[in-house]
C-alpha positions as CSV (number, residue, x, y, z in Angstrom):
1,X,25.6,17.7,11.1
2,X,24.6,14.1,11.1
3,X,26.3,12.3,8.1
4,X,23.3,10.4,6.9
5,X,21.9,13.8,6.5
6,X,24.4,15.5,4.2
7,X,23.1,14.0,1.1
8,X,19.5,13.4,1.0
9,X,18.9,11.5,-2.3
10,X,14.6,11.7,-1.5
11,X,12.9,14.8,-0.7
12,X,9.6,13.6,-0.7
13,X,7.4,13.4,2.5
14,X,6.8,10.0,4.0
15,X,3.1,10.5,3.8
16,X,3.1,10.2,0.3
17,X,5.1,6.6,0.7
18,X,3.1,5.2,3.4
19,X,-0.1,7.0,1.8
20,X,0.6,4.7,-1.0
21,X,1.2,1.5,0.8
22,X,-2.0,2.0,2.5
23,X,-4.1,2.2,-0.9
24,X,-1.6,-0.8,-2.5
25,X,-2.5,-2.9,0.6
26,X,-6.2,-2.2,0.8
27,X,-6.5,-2.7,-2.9
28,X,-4.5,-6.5,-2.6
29,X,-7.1,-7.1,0.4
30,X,-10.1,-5.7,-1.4
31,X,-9.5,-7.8,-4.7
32,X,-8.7,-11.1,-2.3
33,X,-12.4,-10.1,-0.2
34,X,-14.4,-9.6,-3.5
35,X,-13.2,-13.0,-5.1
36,X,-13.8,-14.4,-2.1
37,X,-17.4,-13.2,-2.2
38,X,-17.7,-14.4,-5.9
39,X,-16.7,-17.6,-5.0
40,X,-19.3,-18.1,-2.5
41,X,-21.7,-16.7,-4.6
42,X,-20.9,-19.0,-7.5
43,X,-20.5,-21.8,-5.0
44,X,-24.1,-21.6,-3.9
């Protein structure tokens, strides 16, 4: 047996993680598009 696999500290799936970073990311590029769009609506 592989010895990184003798003691696995996580047993959660990775698609929880990178399910996660995907909403996290979209989120901090979501927030940055809408104040964007309020700035150029202000800006009119």
């Amino acid at each position: 047996m592989n010895k990184f696999e003798e003691n696995i500290t996580n047993k959660r799936h990775d698609v929880i993680d990178a399910g996660v970073g995907f909403v996290v990311s979209f989120g901090f590029f979501a927030t940055m598009f809408i104040i964007a769009t309020v700035v150029q609506v202000i800006g009119r």
